[in-house]
C-alpha positions as CSV (number, residue, x, y, z in Angstrom):
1,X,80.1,71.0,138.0
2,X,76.9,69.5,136.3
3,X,74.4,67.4,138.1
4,X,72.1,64.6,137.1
5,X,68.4,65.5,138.3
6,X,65.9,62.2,139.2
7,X,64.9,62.2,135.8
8,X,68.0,62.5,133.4
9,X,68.4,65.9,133.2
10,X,71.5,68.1,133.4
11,X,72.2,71.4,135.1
12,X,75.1,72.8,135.5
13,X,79.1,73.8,134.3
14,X,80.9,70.8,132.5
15,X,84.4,71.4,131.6
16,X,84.0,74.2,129.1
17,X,80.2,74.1,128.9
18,X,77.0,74.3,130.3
19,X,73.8,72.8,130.7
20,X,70.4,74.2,131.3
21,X,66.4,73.5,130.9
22,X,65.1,75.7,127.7
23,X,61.0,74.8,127.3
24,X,61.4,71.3,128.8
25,X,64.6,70.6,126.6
26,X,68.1,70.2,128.1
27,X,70.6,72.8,126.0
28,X,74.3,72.7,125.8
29,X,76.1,76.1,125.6
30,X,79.8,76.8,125.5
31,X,81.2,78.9,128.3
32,X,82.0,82.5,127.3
33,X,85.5,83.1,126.7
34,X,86.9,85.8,129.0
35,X,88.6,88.6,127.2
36,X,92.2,88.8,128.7
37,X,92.9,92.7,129.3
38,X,96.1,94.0,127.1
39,X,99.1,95.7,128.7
40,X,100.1,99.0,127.3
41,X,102.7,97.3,125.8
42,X,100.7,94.9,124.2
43,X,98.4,97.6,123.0
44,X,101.3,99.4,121.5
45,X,102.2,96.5,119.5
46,X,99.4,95.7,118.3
47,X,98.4,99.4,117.2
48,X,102.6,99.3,115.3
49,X,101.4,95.6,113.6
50,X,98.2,97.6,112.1
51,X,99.8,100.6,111.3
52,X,102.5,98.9,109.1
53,X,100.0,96.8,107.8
54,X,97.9,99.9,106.4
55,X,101.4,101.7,105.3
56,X,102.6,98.3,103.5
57,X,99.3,98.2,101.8
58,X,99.6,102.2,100.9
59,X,103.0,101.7,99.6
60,X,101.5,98.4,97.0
61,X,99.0,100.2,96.3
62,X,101.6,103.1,95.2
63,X,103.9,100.9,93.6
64,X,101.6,98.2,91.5
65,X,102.5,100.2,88.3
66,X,105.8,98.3,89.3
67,X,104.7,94.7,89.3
68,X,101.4,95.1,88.2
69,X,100.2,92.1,89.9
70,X,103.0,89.6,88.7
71,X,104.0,88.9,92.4
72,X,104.4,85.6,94.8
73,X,102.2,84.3,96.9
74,X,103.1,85.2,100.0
75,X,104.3,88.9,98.7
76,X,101.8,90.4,100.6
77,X,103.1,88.9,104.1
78,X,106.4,89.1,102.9
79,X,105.9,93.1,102.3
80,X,104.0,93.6,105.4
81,X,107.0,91.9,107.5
82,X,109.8,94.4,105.8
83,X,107.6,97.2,107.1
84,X,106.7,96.2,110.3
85,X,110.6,95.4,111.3
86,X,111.2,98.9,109.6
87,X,109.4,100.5,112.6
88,X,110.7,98.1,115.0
89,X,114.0,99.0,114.4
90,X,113.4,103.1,114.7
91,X,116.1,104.7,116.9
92,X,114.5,107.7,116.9
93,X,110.7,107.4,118.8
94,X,109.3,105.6,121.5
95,X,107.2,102.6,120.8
96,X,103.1,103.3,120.0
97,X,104.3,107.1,119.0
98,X,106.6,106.1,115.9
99,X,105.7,105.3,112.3
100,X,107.5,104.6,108.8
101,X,108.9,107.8,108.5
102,X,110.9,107.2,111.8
103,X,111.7,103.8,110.8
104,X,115.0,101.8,109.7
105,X,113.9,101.8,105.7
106,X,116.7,100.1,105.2
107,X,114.6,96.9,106.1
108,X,112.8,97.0,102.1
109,X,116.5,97.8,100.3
110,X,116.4,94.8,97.9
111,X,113.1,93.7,98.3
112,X,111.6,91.3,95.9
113,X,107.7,91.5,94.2
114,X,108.3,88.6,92.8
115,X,110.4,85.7,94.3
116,X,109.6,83.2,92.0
117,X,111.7,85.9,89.1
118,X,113.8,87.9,91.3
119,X,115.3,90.8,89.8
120,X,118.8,90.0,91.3
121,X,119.2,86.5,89.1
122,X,118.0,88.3,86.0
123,X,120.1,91.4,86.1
124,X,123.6,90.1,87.4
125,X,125.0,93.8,87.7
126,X,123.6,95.4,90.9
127,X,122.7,99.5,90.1
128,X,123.7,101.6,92.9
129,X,121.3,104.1,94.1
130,X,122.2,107.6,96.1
131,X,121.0,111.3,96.8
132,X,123.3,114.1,96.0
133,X,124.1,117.2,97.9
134,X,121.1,119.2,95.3
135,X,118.6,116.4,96.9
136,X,118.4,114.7,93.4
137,X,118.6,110.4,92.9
138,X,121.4,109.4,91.1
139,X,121.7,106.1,89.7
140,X,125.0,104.2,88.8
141,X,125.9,101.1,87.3
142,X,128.6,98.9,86.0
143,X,128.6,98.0,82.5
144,X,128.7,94.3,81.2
145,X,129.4,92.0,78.6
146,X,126.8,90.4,76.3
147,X,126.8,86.9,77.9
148,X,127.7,88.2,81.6
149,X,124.9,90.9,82.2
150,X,121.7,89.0,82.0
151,X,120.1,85.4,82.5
152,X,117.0,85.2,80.5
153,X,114.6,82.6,81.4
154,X,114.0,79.9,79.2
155,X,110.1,80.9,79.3
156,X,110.8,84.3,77.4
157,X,113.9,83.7,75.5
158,X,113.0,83.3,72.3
159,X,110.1,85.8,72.0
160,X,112.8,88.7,72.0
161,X,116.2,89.6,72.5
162,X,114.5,93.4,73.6
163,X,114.4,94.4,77.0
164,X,113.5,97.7,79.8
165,X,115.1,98.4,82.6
166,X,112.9,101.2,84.1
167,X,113.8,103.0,87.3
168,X,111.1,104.7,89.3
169,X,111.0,107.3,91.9
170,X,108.3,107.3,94.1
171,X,108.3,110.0,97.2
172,X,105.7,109.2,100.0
173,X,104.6,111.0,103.0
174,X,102.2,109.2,105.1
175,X,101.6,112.0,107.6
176,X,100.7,114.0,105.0
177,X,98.6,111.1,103.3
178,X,100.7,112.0,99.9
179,X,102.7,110.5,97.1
180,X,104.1,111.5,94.1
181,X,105.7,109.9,91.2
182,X,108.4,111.9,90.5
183,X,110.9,110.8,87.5
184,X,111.3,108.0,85.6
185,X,113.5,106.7,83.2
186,X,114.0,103.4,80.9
187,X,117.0,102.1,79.4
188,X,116.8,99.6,76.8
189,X,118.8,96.6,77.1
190,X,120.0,93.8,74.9
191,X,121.2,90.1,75.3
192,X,123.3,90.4,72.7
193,X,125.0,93.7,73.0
194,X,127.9,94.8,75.6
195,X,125.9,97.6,77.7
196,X,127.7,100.6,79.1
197,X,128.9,102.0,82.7
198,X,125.1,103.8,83.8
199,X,125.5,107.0,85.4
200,X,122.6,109.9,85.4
201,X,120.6,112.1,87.8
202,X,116.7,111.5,87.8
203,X,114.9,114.1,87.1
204,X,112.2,115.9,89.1
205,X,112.0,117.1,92.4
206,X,111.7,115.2,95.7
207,X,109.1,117.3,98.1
208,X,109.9,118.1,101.6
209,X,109.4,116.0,104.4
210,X,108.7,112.7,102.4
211,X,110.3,109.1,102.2
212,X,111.6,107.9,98.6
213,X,111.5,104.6,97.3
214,X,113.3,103.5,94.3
215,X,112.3,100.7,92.2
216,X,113.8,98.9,89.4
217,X,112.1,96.1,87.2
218,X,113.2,94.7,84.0
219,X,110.6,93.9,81.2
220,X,110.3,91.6,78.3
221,X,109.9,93.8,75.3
222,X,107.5,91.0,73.3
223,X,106.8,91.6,69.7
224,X,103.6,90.7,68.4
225,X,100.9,91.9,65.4
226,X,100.3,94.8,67.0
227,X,103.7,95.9,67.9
């Protein structure tokens, strides 16, 4: 409670500040906020929510040979959110002792970079993506017709009928603080040709004890002066 001295001044707590005499002038401070004490609990939150934050950012890092900066907005949040729920849903740790690599990764299957161009309305046949019994990623994928495969936007339509699809495997261990690239391989589409059933093995080898992402992002192949 403040109080009114004889002449005018204040002293005293006011709802969520204070008055007091500084050098014959009356000051006005706010009231220091207590710090409310975390639970365990909430401290093991909180330390998950940071760690999948730093692995997200890791993994962006890794991968921005991928999008090279031609995401959304709201990627970043979008991205940090798939990772986070990854570790949320881990059936095999206890909360504040788990990370990534005990996490549900099939929480970033699909995942867009871009939003505003998703892959998925540009390349209308899904590829399928699996590990074979000699630990190698195979790849498989329907063929199409020449006006059912792709939808080209509007924006890029005319500057080429020349296209990449390029498939990337990318093995991480963040226990290990490592990553590797290890194959990659491009196909070369066209809007006006029927494209064949897709079925290989990527080469290289995946090293022990990491996580693999595989990525797959379809360019423009633009012709200009210089080729």
């Amino acid at each position: 409670m403040a109080i009114l001295e004889r002449n005018g001044a204040l002293h005293g707590t006011a709802g969520t500040v204070v008055f007091r005499r500084f050098r014959n002038s009356t000051v006005v401070q706010g009231l220091p906020k207590r710090k409310k004490k975390q639970t365990p609990a909430s401290q093991a939150s909180a330390g998950e929510f940071g760690l999948a934050s730093t692995a997200a950012a890791a993994i962006r890092l890794v991968l921005r040979s991928v999008f090279r900066n031609r995401h959304d907005g709201a990627m970043v949040n979008r991205f940090n959110s798939a990772v986070y729920q990854s570790i949320l849903r881990s059936k095999t740790a206890l909360r504040g002792a788990r990370d990534l690599h005990d996490g549900d990764l099939s929480c970033l299957e699909g995942f867009e970079f871009n939003a505003n161009s998703p892959l998925r309305e540009a390349l209308k046949v899904r590829p399928s993506v699996s590990l074979t019994s000699g630990g190698k990623i195979r790849v498989q994928m329907d063929g199409w017709g020449k006006l059912s495969g792709l939808k080209i936007p509007s924006a890029v339509i005319e500057a080429t009928d020349s296209y990449r699809l390029r498939f990337l495997v990318t093995a991480l261990n963040f226990r290990s603080e490592f990553y590797e690239y290890v194959a990659v391989k491009d196909v070369t589409v066209t809007d006006w040709k029927d494209m064949e059933a897709l079925d290989f093995e990527m080469e290289g080898t995946i090293p022990e004890g990491c996580m693999v992402i595989v990525t797959a992002s379809l360019d423009c192949l633009g012709v200009s002066d210089t080729g």
